[in-house]
SEMARPA-88948 format. One record per residue (C-alpha): residue number from 1; residue in one letter; chain; x, y, z. Coordinates in Angstrom, 3 decimals. Last residue first. Layout:
N
<pt NUM; 'A'; 'A'; <X; Y; Z>>
...
This chain:
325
<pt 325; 'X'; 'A'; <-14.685; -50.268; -7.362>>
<pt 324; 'X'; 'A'; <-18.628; -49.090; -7.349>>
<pt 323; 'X'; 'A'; <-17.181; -45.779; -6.871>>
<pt 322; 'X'; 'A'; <-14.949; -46.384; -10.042>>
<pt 321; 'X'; 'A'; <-17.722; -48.020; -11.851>>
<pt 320; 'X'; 'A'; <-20.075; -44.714; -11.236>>
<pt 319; 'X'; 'A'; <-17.255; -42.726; -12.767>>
<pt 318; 'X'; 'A'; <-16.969; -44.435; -15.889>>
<pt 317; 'X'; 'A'; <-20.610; -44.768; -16.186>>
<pt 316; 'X'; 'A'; <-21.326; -41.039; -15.833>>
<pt 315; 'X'; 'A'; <-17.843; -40.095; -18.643>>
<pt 314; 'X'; 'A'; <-19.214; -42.926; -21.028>>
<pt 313; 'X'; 'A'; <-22.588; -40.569; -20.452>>
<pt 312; 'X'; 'A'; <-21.098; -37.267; -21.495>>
<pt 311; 'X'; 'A'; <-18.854; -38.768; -24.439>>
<pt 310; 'X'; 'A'; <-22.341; -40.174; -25.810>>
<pt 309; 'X'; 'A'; <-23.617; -35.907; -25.328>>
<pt 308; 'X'; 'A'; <-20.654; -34.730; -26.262>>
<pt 307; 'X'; 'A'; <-20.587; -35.906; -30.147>>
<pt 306; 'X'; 'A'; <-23.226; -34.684; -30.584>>
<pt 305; 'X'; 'A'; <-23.207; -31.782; -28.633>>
<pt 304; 'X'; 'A'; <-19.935; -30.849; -30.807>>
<pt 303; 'X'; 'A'; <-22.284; -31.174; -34.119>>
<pt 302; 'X'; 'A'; <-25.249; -28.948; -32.690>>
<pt 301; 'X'; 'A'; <-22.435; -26.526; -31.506>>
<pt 300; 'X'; 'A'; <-20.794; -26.679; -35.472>>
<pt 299; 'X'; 'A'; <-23.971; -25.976; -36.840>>
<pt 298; 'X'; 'A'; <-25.549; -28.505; -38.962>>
<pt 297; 'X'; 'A'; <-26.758; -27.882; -42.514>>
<pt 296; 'X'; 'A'; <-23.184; -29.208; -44.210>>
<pt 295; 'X'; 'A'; <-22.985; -32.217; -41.823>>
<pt 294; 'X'; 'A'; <-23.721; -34.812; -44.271>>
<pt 293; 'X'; 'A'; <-21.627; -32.854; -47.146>>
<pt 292; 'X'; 'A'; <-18.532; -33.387; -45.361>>
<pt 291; 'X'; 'A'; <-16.764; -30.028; -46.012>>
<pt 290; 'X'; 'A'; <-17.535; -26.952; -44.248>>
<pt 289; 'X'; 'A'; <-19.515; -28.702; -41.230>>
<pt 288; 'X'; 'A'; <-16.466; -31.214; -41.374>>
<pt 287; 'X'; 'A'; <-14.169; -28.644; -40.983>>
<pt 286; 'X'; 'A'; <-16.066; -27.213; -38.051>>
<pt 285; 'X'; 'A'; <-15.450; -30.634; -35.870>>
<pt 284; 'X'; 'A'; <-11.907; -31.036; -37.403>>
<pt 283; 'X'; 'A'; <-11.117; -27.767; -35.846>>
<pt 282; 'X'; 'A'; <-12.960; -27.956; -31.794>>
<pt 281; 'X'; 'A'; <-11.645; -31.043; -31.305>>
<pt 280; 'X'; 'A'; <-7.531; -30.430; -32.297>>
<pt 279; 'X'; 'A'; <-8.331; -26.730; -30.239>>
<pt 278; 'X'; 'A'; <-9.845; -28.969; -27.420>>
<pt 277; 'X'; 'A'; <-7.285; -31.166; -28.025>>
<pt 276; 'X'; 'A'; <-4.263; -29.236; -27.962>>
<pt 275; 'X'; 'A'; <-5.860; -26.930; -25.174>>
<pt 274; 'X'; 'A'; <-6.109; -30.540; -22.967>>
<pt 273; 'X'; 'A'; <-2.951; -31.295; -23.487>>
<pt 272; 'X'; 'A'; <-1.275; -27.528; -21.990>>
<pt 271; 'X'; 'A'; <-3.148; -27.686; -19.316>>
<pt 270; 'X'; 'A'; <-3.290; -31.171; -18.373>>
<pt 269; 'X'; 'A'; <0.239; -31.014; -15.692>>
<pt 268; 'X'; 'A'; <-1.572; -28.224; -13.629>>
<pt 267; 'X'; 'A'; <-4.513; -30.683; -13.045>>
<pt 266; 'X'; 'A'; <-1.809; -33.381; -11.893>>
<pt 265; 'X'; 'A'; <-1.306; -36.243; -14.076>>
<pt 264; 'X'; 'A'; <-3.064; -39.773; -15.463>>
<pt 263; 'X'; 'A'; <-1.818; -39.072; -19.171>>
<pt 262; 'X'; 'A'; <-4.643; -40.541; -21.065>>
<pt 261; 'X'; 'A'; <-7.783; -40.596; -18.944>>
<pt 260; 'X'; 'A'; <-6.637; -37.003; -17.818>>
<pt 259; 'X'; 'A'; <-6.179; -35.728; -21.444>>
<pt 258; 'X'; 'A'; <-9.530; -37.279; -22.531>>
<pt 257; 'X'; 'A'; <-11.469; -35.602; -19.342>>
<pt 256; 'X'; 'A'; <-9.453; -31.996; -20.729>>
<pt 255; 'X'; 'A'; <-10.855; -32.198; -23.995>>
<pt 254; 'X'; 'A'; <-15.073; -34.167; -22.595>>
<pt 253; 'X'; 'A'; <-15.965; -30.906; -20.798>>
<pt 252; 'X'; 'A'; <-14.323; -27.994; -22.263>>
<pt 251; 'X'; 'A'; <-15.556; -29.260; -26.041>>
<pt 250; 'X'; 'A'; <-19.020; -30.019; -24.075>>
<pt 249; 'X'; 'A'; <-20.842; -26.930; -25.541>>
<pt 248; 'X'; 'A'; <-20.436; -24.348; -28.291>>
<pt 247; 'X'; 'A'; <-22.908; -21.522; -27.778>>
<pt 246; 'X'; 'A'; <-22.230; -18.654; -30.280>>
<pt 245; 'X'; 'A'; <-18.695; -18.177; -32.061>>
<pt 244; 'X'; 'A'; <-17.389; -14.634; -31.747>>
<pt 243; 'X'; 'A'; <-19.478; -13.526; -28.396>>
<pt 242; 'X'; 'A'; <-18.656; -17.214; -26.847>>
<pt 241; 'X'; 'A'; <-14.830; -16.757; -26.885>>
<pt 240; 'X'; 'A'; <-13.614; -13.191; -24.772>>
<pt 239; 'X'; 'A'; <-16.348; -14.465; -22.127>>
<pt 238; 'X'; 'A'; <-15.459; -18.080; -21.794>>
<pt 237; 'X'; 'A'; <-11.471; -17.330; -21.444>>
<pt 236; 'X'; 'A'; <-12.593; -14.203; -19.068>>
<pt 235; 'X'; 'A'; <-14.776; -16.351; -16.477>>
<pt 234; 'X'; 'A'; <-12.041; -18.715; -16.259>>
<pt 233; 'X'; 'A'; <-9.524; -16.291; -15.488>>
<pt 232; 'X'; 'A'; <-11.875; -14.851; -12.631>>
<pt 231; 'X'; 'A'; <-12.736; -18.748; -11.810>>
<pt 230; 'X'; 'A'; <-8.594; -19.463; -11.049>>
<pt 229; 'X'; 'A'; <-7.838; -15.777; -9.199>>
<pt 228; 'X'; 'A'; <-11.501; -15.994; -7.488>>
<pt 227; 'X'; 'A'; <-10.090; -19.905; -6.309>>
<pt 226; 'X'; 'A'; <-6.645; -18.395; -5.667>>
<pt 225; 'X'; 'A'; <-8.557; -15.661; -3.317>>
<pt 224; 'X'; 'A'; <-10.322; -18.155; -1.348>>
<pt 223; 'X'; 'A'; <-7.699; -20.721; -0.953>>
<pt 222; 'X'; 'A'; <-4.643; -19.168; 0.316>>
<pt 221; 'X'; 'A'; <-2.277; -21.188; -0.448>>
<pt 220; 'X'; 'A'; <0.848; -21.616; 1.747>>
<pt 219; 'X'; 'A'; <0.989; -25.386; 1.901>>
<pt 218; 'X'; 'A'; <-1.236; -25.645; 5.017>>
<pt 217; 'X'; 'A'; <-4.157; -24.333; 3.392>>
<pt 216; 'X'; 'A'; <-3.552; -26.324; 0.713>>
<pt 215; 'X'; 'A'; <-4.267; -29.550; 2.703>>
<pt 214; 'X'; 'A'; <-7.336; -27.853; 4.527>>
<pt 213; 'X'; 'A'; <-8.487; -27.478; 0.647>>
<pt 212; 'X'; 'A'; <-8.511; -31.432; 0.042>>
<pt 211; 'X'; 'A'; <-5.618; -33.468; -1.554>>
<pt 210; 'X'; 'A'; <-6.535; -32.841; -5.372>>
<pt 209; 'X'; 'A'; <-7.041; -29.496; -4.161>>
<pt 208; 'X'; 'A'; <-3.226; -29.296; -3.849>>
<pt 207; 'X'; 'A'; <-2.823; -29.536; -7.854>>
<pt 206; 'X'; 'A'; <-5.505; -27.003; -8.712>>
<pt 205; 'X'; 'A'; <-3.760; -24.433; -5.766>>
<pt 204; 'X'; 'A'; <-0.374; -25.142; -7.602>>
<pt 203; 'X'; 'A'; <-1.851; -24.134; -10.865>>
<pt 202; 'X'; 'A'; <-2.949; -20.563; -10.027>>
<pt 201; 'X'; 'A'; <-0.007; -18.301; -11.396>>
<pt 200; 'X'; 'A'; <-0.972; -20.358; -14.620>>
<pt 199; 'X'; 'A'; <-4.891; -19.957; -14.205>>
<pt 198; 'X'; 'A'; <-4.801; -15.995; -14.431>>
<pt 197; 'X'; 'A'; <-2.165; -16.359; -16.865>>
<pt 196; 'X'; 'A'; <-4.291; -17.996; -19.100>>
<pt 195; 'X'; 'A'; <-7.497; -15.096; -18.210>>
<pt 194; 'X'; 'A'; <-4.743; -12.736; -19.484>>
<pt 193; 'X'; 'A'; <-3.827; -14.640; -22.807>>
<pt 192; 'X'; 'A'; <-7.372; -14.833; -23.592>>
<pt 191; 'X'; 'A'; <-8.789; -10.960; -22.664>>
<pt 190; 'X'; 'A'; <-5.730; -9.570; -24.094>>
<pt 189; 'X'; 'A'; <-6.574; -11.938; -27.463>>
<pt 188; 'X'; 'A'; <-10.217; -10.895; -27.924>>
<pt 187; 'X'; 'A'; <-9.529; -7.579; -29.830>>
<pt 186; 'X'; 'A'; <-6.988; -9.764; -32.073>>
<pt 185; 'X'; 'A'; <-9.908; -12.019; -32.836>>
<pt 184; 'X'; 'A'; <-11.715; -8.941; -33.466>>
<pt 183; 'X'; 'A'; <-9.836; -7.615; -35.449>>
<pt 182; 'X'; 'A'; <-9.367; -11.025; -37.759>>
<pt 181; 'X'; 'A'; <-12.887; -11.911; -38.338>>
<pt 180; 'X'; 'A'; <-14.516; -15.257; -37.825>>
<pt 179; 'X'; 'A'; <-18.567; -14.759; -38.160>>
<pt 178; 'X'; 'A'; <-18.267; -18.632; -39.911>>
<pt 177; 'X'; 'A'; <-16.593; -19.727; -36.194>>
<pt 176; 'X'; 'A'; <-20.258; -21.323; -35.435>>
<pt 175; 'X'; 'A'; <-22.681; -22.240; -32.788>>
<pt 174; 'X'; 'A'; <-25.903; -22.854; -32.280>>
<pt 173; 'X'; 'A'; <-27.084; -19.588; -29.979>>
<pt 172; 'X'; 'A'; <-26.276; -17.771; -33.740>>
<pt 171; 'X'; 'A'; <-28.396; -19.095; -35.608>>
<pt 170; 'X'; 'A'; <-31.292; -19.120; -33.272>>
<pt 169; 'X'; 'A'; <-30.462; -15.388; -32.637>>
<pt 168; 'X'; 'A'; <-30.032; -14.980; -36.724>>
<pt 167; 'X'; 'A'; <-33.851; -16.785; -37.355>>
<pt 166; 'X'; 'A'; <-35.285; -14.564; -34.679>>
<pt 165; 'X'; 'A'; <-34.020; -11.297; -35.914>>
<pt 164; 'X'; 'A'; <-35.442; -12.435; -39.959>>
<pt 163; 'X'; 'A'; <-38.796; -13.635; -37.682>>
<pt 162; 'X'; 'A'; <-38.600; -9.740; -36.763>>
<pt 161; 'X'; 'A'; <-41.257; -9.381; -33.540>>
<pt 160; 'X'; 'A'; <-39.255; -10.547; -31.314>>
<pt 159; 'X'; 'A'; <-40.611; -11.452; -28.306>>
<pt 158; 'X'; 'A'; <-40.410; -15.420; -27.290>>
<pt 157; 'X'; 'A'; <-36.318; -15.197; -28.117>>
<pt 156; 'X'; 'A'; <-35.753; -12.441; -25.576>>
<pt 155; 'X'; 'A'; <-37.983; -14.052; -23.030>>
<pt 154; 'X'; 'A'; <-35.880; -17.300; -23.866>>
<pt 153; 'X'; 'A'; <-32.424; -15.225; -23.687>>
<pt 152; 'X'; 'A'; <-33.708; -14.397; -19.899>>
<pt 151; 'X'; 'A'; <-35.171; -17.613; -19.042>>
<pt 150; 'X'; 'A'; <-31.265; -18.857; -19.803>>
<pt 149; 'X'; 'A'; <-30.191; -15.910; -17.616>>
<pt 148; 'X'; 'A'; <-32.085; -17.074; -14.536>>
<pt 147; 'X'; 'A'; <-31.599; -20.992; -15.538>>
<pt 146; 'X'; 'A'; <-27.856; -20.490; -15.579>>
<pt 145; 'X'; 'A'; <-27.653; -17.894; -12.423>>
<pt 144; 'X'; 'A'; <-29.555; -20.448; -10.261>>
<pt 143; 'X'; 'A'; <-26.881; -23.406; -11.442>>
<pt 142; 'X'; 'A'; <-24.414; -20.975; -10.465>>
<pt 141; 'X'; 'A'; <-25.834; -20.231; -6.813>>
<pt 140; 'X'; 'A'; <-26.018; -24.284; -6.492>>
<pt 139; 'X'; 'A'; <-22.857; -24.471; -8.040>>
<pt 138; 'X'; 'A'; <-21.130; -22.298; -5.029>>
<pt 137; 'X'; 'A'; <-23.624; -23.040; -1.906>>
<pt 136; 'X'; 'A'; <-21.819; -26.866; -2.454>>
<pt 135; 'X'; 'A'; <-18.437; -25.416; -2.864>>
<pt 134; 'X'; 'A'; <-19.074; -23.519; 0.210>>
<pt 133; 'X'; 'A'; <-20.789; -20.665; 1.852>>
<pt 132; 'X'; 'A'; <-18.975; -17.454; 2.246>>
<pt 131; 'X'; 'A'; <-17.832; -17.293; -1.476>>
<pt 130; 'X'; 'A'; <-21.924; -17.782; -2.099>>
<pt 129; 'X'; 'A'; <-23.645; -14.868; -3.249>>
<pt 128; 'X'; 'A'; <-20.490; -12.862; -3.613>>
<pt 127; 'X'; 'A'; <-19.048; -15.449; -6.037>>
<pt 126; 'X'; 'A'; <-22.228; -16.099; -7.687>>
<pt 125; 'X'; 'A'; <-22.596; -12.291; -8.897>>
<pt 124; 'X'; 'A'; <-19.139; -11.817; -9.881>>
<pt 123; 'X'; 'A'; <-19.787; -14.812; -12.187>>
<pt 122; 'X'; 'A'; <-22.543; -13.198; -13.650>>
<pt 121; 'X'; 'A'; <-20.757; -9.693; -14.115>>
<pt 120; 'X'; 'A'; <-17.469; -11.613; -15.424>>
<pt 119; 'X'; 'A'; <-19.355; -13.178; -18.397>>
<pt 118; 'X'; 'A'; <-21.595; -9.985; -18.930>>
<pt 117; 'X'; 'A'; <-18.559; -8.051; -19.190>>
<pt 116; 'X'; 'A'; <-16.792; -10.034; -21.600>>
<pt 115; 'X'; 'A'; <-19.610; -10.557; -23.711>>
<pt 114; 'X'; 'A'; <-20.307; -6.827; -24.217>>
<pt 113; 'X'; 'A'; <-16.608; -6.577; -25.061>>
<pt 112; 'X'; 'A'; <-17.183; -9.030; -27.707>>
<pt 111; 'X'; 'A'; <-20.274; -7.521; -29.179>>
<pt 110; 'X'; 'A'; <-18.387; -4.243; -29.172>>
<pt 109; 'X'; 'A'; <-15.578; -6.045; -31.742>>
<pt 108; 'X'; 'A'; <-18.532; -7.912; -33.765>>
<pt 107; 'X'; 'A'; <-19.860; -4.065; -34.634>>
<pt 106; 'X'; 'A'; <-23.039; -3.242; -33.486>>
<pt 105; 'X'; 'A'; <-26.684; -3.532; -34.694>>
<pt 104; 'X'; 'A'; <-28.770; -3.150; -31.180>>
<pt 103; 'X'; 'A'; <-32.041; -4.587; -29.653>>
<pt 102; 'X'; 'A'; <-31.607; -8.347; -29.895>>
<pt 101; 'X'; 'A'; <-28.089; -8.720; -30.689>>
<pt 100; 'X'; 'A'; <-27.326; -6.615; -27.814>>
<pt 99; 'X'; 'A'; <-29.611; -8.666; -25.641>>
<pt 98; 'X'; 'A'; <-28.281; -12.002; -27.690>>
<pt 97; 'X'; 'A'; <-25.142; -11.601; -26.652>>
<pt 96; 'X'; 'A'; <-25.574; -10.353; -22.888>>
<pt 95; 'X'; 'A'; <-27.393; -13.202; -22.300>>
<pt 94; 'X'; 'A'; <-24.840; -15.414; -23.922>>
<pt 93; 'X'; 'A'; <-22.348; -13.440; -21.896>>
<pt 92; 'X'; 'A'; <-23.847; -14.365; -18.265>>
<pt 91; 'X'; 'A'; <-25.126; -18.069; -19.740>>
<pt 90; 'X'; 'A'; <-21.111; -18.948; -19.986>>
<pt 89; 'X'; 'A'; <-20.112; -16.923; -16.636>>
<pt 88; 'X'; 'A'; <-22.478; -18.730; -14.440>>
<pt 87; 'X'; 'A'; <-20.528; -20.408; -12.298>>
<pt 86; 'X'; 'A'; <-20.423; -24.062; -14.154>>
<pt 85; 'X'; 'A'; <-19.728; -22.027; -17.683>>
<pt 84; 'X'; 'A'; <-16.380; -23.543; -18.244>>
<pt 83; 'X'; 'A'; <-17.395; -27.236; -17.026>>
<pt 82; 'X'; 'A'; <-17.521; -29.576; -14.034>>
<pt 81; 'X'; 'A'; <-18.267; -33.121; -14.883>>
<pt 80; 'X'; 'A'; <-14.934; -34.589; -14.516>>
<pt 79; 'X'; 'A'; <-15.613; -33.208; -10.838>>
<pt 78; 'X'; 'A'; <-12.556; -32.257; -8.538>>
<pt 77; 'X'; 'A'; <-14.566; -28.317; -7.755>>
<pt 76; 'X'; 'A'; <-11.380; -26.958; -8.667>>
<pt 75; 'X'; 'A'; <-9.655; -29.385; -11.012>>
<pt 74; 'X'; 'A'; <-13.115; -29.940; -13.376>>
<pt 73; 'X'; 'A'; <-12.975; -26.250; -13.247>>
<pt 72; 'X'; 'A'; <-9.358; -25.318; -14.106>>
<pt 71; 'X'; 'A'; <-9.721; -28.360; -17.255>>
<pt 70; 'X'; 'A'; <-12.621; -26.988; -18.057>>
<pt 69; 'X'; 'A'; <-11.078; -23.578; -18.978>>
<pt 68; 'X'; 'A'; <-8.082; -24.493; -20.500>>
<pt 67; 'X'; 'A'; <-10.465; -26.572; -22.711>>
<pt 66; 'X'; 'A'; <-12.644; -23.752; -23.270>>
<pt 65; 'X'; 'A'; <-9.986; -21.476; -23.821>>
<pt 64; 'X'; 'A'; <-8.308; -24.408; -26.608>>
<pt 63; 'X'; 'A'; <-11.515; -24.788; -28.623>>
<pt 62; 'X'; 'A'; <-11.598; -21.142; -28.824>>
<pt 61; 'X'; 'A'; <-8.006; -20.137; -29.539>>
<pt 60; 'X'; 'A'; <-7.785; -22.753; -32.290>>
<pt 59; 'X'; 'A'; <-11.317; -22.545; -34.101>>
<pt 58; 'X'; 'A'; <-10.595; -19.151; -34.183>>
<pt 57; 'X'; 'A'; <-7.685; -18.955; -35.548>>
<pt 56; 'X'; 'A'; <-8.932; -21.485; -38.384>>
<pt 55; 'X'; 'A'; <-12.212; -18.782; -38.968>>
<pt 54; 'X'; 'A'; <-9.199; -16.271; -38.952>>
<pt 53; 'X'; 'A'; <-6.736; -17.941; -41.310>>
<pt 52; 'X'; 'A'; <-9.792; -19.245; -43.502>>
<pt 51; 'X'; 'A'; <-11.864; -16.444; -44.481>>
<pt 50; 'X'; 'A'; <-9.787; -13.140; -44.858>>
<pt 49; 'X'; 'A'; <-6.355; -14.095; -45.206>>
<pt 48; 'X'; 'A'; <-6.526; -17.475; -47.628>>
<pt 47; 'X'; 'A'; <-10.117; -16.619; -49.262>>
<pt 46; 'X'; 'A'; <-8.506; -12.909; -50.156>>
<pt 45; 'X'; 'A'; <-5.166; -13.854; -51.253>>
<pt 44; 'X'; 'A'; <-6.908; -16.926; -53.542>>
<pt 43; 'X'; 'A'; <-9.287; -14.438; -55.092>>
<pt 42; 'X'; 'A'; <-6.943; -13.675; -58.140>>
<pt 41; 'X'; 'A'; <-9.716; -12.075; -60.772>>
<pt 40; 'X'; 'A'; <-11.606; -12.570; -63.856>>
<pt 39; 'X'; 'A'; <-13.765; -9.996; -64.545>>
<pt 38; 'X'; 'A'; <-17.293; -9.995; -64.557>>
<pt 37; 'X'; 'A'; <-17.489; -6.395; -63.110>>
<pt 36; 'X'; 'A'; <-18.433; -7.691; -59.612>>
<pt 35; 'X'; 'A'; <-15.404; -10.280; -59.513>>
<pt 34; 'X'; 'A'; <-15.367; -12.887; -61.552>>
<pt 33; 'X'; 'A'; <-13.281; -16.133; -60.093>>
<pt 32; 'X'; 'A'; <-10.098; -16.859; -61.693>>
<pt 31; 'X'; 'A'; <-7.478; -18.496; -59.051>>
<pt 30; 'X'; 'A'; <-10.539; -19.231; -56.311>>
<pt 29; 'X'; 'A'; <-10.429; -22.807; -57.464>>
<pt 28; 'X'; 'A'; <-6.530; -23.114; -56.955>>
<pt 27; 'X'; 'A'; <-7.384; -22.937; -52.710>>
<pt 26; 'X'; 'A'; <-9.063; -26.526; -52.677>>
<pt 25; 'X'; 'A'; <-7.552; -27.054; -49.557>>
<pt 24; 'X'; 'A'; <-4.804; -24.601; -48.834>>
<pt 23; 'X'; 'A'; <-5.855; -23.265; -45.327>>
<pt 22; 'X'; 'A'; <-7.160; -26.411; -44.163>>
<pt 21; 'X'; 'A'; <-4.541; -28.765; -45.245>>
<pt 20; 'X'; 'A'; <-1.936; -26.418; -42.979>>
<pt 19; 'X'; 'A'; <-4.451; -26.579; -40.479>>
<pt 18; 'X'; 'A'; <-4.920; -30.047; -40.750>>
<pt 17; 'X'; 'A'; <-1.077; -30.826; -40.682>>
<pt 16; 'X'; 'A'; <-0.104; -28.560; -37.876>>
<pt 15; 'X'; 'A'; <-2.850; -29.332; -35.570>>
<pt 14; 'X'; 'A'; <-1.411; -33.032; -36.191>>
<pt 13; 'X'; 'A'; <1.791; -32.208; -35.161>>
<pt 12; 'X'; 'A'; <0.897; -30.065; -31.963>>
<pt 11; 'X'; 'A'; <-1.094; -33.125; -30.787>>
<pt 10; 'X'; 'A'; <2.026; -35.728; -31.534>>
<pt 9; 'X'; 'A'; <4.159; -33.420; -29.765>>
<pt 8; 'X'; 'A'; <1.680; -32.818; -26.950>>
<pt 7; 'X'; 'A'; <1.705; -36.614; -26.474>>
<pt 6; 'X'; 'A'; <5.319; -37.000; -26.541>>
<pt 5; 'X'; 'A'; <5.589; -34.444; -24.172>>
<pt 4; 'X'; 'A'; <3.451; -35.635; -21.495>>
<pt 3; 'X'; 'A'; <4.864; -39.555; -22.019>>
<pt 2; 'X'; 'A'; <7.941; -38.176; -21.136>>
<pt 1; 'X'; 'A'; <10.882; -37.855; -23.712>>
């Protein structure tokens, strides 16, 4: 067994055992709870299937997009500090979030789909700005498109009128998987699985970068429409994921730096490691804003920026000692 899969098998063991403690932690106190009559009633079917399996879910798929994600980024642009939302697509469909939040009371499952579209619109719009231009032109149009639309949810923020509307924005641009609800994690999954396969027919291109893009040039890539392929796929993973959960930062950041520190592989080799710990990350971190009274007023993005933040900086001072090397 290779060092890879011995490390996913631990990974994929340990998801197992804290989801299955997850799920049935605790479960025997919702036996007899009173229901609205004052009668004592069976909740345990109800907490199992309608609270924890999807807010679990989504603690999985999310923590593992944004992994998948960071891990396509950090290959692309070969930066350990390169994230999911990079080109714009993160601040697109938090923008397009809180607008519909904002002005509109819709259903989770149209929430999602505006997300999705915002996501790919502001990524659309750096790739045209700059596809002609460089990598450079590239993050400097998507570091435009961040501040644009993060002026844009602060304008949003600055004029509502409702302080009940201001306090569920705020809430909500935190971070958490407690609005977790089985259609629409199901709605999201298309969106998921086909920004996955987006970076899976692309992994060769991550793995040639690592030798500079004349290199995969000359290996058959073409590498302007496998990085739109790669970015496109990227764009969908953040957009299908913020919409449900709010802002969650530096999970696709510091997961697939971790699985590259440990394994020492190609980009295309991390994949798979990185969504173990993102997803691994991404759990215990909301289980102990459910459980561990300390963090029981902190949102789960507060608690993941946190814990990114140090990560963040060990990251800067690894990678200044290298050049220093």
């Amino acid at each position: 067994m290779t060092k890879t899969q011995k490390l996913n098998t631990i990974l994929f063991s340990l998801l197992v055992l804290i989801i299955a403690v997850a799920l049935y932690y605790q479960l025997s106190d919702f036996a007899q709870l009173k229901n609205a009559d004052g009668i004592p009633t069976d909740m345990r079917s109800l907490v199992l299937w309608d609270i924890r399996f999807p807010r679990i879910g989504l603690a999985l798929i999310t923590g593992g997009s944004l992994a998948l994600a960071g891990n396509a980024m950090q290959g692309i642009f070969q930066n350990p500090l390169a994230g999911p939302g990079l080109l714009g697509s993160s601040a697109g469909a938090t923008t397009v979030s809180v607008f519909l939040l904002y002005y509109f009371s819709i259903p989770l499952s149209f929430l999602l789909l505006g997300g999705v579209l915002g996501a790919l619109a502001s990524f659309m719009l750096v790739y045209f700005l700059a596809k002609n231009h460089g990598t450079t032109a590239m993050i400097l149009s998507g570091l435009a498109i961040n501040m644009l639309f993060s002026a844009a949810v602060a304008l949003l923020l600055s004029n509502a009128e409702s302080p009940w509307a201001l306090a569920e924005l705020y809430r909500w641009l935190q971070g958490s998987l407690m609005w977790a609800k089985m259609d629409t994690l199901m709605i999201s999954l298309p969106f998921i699985l086909f920004g996955m396969l987006c970076l899976y027919a692309q992994r060769r291109y991550i793995d040639f970068l690592t030798f500079g893009e004349e290199t995969a040039s000359t290996m058959g890539i073409n590498p302007q429409k496998s990085f739109f392929i790669t970015t496109f796929g990227v764009a969908l993973l953040v957009g299908a994921t913020i919409p449900q959960t709010g802002t969650i930062g530096f999970i696709g950041l510091i997961a697939p730096h971790f699985a590259r520190i440990i394994l020492k592989k190609r980009p295309s080799q991390l994949y798979l490691s990185s969504a173990l710990i993102g997803a691994l990350l991404l759990l215990v971190a909301d289980l102990c804003v459910q459980y561990i009274p300390i963090f029981s007023h902190i949102y789960i993005g507060t608690l993941t920026a946190i814990i990114g933040a140090p990560c963040l900086i060990w990251i800067l001072l690894t990678e200044q000692r290298k050049l220093a090397g």
